[in-house]
C-alpha distance (Angstrom), angle and dihedral (degrees) to the residues before:
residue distance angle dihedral
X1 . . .
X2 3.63 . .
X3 4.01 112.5 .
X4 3.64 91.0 -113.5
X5 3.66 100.4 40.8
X6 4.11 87.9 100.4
X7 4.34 90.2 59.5
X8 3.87 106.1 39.4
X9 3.40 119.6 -171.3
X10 3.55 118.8 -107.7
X11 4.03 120.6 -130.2
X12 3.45 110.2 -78.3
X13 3.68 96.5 17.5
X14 3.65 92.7 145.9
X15 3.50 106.3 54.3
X16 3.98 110.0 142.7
X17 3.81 95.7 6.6
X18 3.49 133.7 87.2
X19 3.32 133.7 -98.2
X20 4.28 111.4 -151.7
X21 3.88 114.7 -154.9
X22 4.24 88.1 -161.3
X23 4.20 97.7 -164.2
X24 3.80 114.7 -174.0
X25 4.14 88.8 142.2
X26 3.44 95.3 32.7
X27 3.54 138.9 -110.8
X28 4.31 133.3 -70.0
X29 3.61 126.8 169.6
X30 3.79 88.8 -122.2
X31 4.03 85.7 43.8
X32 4.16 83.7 54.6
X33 3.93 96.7 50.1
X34 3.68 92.0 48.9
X35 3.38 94.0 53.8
X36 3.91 102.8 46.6
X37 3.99 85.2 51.5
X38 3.68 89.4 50.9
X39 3.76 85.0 55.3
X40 3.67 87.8 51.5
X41 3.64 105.7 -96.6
X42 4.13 97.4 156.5
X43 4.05 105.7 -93.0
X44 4.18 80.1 -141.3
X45 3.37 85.3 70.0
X46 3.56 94.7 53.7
X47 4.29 90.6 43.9
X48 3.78 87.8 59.7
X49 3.39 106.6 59.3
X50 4.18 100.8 76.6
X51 4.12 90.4 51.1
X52 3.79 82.7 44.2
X53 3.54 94.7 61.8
X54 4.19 95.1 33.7
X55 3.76 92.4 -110.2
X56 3.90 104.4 142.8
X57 3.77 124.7 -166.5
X58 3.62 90.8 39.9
X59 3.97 108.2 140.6
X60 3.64 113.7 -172.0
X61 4.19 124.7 -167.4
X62 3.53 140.9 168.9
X63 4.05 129.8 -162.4
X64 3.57 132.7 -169.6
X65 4.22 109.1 -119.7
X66 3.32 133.3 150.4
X67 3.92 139.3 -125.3
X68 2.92 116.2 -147.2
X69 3.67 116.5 -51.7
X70 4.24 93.3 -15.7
X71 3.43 128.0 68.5
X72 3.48 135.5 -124.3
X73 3.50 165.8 157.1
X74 3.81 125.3 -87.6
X75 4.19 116.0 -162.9
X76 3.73 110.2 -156.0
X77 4.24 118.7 -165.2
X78 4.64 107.3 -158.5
X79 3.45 112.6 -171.4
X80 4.13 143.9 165.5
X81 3.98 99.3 -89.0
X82 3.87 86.8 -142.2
X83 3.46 91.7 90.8
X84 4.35 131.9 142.6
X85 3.69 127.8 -119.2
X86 3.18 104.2 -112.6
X87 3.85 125.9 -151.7
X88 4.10 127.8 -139.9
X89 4.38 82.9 -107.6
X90 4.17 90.0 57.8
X91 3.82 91.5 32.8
X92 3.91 86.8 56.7
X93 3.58 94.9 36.9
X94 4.04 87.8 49.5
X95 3.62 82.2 59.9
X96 3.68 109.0 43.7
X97 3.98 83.8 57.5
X98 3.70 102.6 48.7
X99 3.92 126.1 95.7
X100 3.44 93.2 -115.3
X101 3.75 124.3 130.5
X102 4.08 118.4 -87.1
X103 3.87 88.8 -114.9
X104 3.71 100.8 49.7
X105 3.82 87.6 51.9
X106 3.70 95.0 53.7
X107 3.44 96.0 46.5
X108 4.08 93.5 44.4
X109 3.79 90.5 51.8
X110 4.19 85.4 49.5
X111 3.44 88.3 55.6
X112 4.02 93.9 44.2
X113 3.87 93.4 39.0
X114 4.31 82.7 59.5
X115 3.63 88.6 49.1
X116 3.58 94.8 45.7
X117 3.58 97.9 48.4
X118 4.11 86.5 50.3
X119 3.21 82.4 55.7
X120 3.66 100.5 55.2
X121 3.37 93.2 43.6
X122 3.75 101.7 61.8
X123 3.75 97.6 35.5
X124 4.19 85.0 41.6
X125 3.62 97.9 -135.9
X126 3.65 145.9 115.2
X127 3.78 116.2 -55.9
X128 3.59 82.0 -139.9
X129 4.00 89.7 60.3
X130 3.52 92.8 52.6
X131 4.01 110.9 130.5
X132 4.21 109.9 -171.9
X133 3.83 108.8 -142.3
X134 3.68 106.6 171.8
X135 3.40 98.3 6.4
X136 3.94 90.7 46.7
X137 3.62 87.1 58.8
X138 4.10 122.3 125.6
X139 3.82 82.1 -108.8
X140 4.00 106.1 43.2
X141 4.31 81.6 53.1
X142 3.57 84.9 54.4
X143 3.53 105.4 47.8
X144 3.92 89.9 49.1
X145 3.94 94.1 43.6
X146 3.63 89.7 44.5
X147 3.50 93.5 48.9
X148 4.03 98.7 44.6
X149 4.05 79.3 53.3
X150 3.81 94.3 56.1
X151 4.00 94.1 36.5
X152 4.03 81.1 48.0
X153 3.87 96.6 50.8
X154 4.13 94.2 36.2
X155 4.05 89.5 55.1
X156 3.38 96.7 -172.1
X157 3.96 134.2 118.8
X158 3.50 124.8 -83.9
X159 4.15 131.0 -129.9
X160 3.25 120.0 163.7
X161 3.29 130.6 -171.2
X162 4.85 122.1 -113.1
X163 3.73 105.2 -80.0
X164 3.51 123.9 -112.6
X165 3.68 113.6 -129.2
X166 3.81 127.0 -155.2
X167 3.80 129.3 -152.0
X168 3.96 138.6 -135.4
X169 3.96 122.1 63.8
X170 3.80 143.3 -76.4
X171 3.36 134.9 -129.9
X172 4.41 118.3 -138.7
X173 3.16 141.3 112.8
X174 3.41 108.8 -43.7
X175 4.14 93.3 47.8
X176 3.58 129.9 -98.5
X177 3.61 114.6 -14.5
X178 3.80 131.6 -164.3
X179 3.89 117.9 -121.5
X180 3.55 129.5 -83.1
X181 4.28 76.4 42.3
X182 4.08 103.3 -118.6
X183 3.92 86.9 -109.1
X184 3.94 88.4 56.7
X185 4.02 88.9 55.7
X186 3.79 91.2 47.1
X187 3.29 92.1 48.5
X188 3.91 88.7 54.9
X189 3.32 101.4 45.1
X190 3.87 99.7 145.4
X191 3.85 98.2 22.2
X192 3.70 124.3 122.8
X193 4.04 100.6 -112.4
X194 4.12 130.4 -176.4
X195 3.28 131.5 -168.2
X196 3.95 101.2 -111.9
X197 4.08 97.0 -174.7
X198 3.52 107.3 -130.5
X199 3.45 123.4 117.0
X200 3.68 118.8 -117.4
X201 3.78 143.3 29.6
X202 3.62 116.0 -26.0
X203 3.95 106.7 155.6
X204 3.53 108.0 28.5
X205 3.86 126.5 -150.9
X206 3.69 96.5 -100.5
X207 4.51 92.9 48.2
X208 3.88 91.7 48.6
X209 3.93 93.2 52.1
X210 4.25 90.0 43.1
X211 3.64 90.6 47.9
X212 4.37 106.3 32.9
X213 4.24 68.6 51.0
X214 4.01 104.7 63.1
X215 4.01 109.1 11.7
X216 3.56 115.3 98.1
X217 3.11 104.0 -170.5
X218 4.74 133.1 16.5
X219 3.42 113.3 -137.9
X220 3.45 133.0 158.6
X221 3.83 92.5 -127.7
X222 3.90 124.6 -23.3
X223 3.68 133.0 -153.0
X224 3.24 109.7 -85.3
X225 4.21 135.2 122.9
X226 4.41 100.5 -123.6
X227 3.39 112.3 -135.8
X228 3.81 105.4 177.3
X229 4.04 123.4 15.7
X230 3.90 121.9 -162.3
X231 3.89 123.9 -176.0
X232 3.58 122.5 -152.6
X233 3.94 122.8 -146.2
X234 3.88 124.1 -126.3
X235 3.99 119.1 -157.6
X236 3.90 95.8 -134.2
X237 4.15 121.2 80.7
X238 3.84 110.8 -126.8
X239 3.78 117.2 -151.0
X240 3.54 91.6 -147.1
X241 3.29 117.6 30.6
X242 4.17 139.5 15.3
X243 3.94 109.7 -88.0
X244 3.46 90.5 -130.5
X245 3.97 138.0 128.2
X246 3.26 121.4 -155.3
X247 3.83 137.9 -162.8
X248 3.68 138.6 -159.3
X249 3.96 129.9 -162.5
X250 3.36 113.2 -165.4
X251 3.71 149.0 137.7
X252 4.31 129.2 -80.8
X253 3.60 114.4 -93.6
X254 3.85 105.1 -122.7
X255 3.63 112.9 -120.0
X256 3.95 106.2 -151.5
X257 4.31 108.6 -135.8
X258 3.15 113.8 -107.6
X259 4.05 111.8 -109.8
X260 3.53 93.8 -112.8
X261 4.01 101.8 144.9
X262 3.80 141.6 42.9
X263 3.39 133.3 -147.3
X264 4.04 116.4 -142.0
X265 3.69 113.2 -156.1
X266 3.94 141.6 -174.3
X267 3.59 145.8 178.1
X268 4.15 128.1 -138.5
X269 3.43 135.4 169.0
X270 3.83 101.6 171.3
X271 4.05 102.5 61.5
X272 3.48 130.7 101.4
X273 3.84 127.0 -130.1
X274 3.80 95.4 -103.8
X275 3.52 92.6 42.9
X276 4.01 95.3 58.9
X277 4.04 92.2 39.7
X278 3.42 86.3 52.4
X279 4.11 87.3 50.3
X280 3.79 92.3 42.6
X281 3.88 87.5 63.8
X282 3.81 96.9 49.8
X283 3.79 94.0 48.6
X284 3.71 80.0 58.5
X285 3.50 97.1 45.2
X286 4.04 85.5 53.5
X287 3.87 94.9 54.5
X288 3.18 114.9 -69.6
X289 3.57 121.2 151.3
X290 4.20 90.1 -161.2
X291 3.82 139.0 -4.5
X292 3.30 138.9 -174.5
X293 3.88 150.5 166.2
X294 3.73 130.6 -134.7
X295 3.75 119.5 -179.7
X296 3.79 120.4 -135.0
X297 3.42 143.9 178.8
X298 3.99 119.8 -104.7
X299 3.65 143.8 -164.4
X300 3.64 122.2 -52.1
X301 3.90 81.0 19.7
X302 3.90 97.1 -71.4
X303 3.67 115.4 157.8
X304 3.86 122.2 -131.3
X305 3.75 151.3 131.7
X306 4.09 139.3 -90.1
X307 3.31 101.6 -146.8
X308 3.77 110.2 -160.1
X309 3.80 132.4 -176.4
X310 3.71 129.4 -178.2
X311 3.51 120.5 -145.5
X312 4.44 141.3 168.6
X313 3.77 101.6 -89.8
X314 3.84 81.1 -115.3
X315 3.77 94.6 67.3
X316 3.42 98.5 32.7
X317 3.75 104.2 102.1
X318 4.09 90.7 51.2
X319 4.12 88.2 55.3
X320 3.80 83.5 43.8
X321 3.84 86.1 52.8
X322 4.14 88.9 46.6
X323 3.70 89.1 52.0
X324 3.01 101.2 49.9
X325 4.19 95.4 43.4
X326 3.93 94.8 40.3
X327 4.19 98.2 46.6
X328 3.61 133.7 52.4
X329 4.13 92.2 -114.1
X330 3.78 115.7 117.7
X331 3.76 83.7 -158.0
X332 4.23 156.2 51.2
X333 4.06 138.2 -156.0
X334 3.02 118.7 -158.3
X335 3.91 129.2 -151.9
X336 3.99 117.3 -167.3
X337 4.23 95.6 -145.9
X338 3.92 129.8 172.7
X339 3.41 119.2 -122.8
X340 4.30 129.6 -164.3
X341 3.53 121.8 -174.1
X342 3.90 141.3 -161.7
X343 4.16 108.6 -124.3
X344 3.41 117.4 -100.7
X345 3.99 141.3 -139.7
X346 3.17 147.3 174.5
X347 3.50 125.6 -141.8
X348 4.09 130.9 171.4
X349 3.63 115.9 -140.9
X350 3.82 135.7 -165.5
X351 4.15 120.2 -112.1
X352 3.57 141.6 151.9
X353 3.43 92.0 -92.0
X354 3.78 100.0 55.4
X355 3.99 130.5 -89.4
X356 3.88 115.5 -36.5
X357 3.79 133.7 179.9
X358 3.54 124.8 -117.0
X359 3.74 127.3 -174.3
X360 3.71 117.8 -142.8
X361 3.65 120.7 -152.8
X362 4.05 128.7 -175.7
X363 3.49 116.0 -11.5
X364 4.19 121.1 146.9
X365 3.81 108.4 98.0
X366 4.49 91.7 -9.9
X367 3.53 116.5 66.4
X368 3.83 114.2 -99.0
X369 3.82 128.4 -111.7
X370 3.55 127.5 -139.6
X371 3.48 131.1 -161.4
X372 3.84 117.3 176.3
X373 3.76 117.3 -145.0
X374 3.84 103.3 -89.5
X375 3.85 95.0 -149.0
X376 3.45 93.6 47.5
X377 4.10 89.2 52.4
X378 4.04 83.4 45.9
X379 3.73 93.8 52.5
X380 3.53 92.5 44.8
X381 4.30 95.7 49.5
X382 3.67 84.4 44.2
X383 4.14 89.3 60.6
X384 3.86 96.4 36.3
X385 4.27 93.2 44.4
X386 4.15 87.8 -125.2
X387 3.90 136.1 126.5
X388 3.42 108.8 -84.4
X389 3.86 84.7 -132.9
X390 3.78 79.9 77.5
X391 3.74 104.9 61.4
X392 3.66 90.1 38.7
X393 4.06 90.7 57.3
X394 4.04 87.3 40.7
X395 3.94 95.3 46.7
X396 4.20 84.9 49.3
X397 3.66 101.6 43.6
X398 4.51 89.5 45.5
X399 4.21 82.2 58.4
X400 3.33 101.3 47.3
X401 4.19 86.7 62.3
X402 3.59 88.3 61.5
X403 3.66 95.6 63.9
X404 3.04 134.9 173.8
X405 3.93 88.0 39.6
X406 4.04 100.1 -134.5
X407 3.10 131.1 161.3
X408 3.46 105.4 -87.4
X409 3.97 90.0 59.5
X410 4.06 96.2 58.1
């Protein structure tokens, strides 16, 4: 039994860490299941996918072996050898009617949709005429269902590490093919790649289109703390190395920020409200990328204000010097602080009530926020004798049509 087999993971185990596909052998679908159940992805999990998809006579196994030095587990797919070719159309459709969850059928269809269009590519047809022979094997379906299911039930991010790619030809349907297989290249189109000099098969068709697929990002190891580490089983004996894959869960190394601001601070208690408004704005005007003024109560039960203003370490000493010209304090703290930010843009959209800009902040994977310009909005209900409520509503509505903000909409 696998190591981990007494603590399985729970569903969605891996949300907000990473999960590292670490390939010095390579990578094969059945490679990838064995390796997520030797992390403890439930085996169950893995048993259900061939009634889920109303394939019968599907027998699925897994062993303990070893390679080389490291053990492992092997995943092993039996099935009736009089079985159809099927195309990407009955692959999808074979999908779209199984009892499988909504997410593992998007992301198996991802992962055939790559393959497909590899497929296209190097045949130079139709996607549409695509017909799968070894990869629309019983067993290739498999591997990518199975894996989609374990990926699905993990839920955590993806890195994998450049692919190492192995020489020579193949024999299948098509002929002789040279190594990496033209459908393994298009399916990496992007992918970091080295030349790992063995000869043979090292990432097969059916790996390269799971894993090109899900990781976000190839590195040769990230920053991360592993918690759990499966290894995966290949059939073939390499001379030189352990055909194995493994995988680590584990949590997000914590980059510190970087102590790139400072916040200058002061305390008053004998300034009046126009007089430290009128001080907020200079310590602006002198560099500051924010101020503010909170009002407190003091010793003896005097009321007064912290006045605070937060500036780039470089310009700190000038908003020091504002402070301390502009306000009644014979002294500053300062606070060295970090400081991350969402990007920003501008962008000018179109309403009924004229042109207004709207700044656009965040956006990629996190839904954006949008915050017209309020004295543009004023300006604007001023002119057209409306609530200002109005344009703001108006100006926010006309950006949201432009999503996703990219580039070529600012």
């Amino acid at each position: 039994m696998s190591r981990n087999a007494a603590e399985p993971l729970e569903r969605g185990a891996g949300r907000g860490k990473l999960l590292f596909f670490d390939t010095p052998s390579g990578i094969a679908g059945d490679m990838t299941i064995a390796a997520l159940v030797d992390l403890g992805v439930p085996w169950a999990l893995v048993e259900s996918v061939p009634p889920s998809l109303g394939l019968e006579g599907v027998a699925l196994t897994r062993t303990q072996v070893a390679r080389g030095a490291i053990g492992a587990t092997h995943v092993h797919v039996a099935f009736p050898e009089d079985q159809p070719e099927r195309s990407y159309r009955e692959i999808s459709e074979l999908l779209a009617g199984s009892s499988l969850s909504r997410s593992v059928i998007e992301l198996s269809l991802a992962v055939f949709r790559r393959l497909a269009e590899a497929e296209a590519e190097v045949h130079r047809i139709p996607i549409e005429s695509v017909t799968f022979h070894e990869v629309g094997a019983v067993d290739a379906i498999i591997d990518i269902v199975a894996a989609a299911a374990c990926l699905d039930y993990v839920g955590a991010e993806v890195l994998c590490s450049p692919l190492p790619m192995g020489t020579g030809s193949v024999t299948c349907r098509h002929g002789v093919l040279p190594l990496p297989a033209p459908a393994t290249v298009n399916c990496l189109v992007g992918v970091p790649t080295y030349d790992a000099g063995v000869v043979g098969e090292l990432v097969t068709p059916t790996g390269a289109a799971i894993v090109a697929t899900v990781a976000k990002q190839f590195v040769r190891w990230p920053e991360f703390s592993p918690e759990r580490v499966g290894w995966g089983a290949g059939t073939r004996v390499l001379a030189d190395r352990p055909n194995a894959l493994r995988v680590a869960l584990g949590a997000r190394a914590v980059t510190p920020l970087a102590l790139s601001h400072v916040l200058v601070e002061a305390t008053v208690d004998d300034m009046t409200g126009e007089l430290m408004g009128h001080a907020v704005a200079c310590l602006l005007q002198a560099g500051a990328v924010d101020a503010w003024v909170a009002s407190v109560t003091m010793k003896k039960g005097r009321p007064g204000w912290i006045v605070t203003a937060l500036a780039r370490s470089a310009d700190a000493g000038a908003v020091a010097d504002a402070m301390l010209l502009h306000t009644s304090t014979i002294g500053v703290r300062f606070t060295e602080v970090g400081r991350r930010e969402l990007a920003r843009r501008m962008l000018e959209v179109d309403t009924e009530y004229g042109p207004i800009a709207v700044k656009v902040s965040g956006g990629g994977d996190e839904p954006a926020k949008l915050k017209p310009e309020f004295e543009a909005c004023a300006r604007a209900a001023r002119e057209r004798g409306v609530p200002v409520r109005l344009v703001l509503d108006a100006a926010v509505a006309a950006a949201r049509q432009l999503a996703p903000w990219s580039d070529s909409n600012l």
